[in-house]
C-alpha positions in Angstrom: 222.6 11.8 59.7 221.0 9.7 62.6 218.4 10.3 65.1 221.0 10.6 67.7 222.7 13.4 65.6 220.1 15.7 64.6 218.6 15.3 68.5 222.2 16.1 69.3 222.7 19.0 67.1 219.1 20.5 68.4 220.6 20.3 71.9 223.3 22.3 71.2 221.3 24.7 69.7 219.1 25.1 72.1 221.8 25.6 74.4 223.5 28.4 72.7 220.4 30.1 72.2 219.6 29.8 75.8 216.2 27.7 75.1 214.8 25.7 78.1 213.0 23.0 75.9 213.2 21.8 72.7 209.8 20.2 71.6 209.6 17.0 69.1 206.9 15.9 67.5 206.7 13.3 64.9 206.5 14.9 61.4 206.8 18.6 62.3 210.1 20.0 62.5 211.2 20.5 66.1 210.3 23.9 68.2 213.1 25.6 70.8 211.4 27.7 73.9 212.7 31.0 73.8 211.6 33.7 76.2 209.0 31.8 76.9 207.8 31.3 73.3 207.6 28.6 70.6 209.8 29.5 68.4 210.0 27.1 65.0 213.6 25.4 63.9 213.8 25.6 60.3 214.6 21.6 59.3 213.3 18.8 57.7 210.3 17.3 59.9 211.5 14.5 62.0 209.6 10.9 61.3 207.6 9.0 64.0 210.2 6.1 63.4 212.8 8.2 64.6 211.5 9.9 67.7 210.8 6.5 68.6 213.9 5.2 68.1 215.7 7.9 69.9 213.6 7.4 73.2 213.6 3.5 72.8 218.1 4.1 72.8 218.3 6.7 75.4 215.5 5.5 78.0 217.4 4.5 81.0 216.6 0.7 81.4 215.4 0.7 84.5 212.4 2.8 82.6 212.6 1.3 79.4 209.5 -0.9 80.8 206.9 1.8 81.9 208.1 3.8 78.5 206.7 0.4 76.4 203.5 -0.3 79.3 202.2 2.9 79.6 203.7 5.1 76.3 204.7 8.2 78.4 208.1 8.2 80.4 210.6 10.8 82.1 214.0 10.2 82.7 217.4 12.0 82.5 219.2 12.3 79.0 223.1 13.3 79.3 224.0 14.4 75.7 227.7 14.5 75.6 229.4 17.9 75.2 226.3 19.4 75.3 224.5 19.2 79.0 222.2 17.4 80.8 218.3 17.3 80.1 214.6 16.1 81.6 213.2 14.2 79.1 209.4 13.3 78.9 208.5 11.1 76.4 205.0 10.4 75.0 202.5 9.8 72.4 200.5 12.6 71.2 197.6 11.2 68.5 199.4 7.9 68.9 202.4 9.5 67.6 205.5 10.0 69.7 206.6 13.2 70.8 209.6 14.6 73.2 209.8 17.6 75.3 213.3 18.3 76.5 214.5 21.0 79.3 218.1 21.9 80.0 219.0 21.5 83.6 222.2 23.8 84.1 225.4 22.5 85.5 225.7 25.7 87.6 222.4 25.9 89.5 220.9 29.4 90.4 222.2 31.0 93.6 220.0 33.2 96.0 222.2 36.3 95.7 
């Protein structure tokens, strides 16, 4: 399975578990935020090689620069199927790590 999938398939779930972020860190296995709590996703850890590869293939060009300057970045990820999502990508321990929050296609109302 590639990067692209498993970060794929941890979108989804996220989103029908009604997560807001899904935290990846290299070598741990990733994290969804339930209810407001870190709640574990039982997988294999995901390697520093590949959360580097996913940010280096889905940071927008136009950022691609400040991502490889300055090691942190945000920009907007559109995972097809699944939604749309903030991404900040950094290094944590000079390891990369991605934090990931849903941003609904039907925005809250005030009623």
């Amino acid at each position: 399975m590639s990067v692209l999938e498993t970060i794929h398939g941890l979108l989804s779930l996220a989103v029908e578990n009604g997560a807001s972020d899904v935290h990846i860190k290299s070598n741990k296995p990733a994290f969804l935020r339930l209810s407001g709590r870190l709640e574990s996703v039982e997988m294999d850890p995901i390697a520093p090689d590949e959360v580097r590869e996913f940010i280096d293939q889905s940071v927008p060009a136009e950022f691609h620069d400040i991502w490889v300057k300055n090691r942190q970045v945000d920009y907007s990820y559109n995972a097809p199927g699944v939604g749309r999502f903030r991404v900040n990508g950094f290094l944590q321990r000079g390891l990369p790590s991605i934090v990931m929050r849903h941003v609904s296609d039907h925005p809250p109302t005030f009623s």
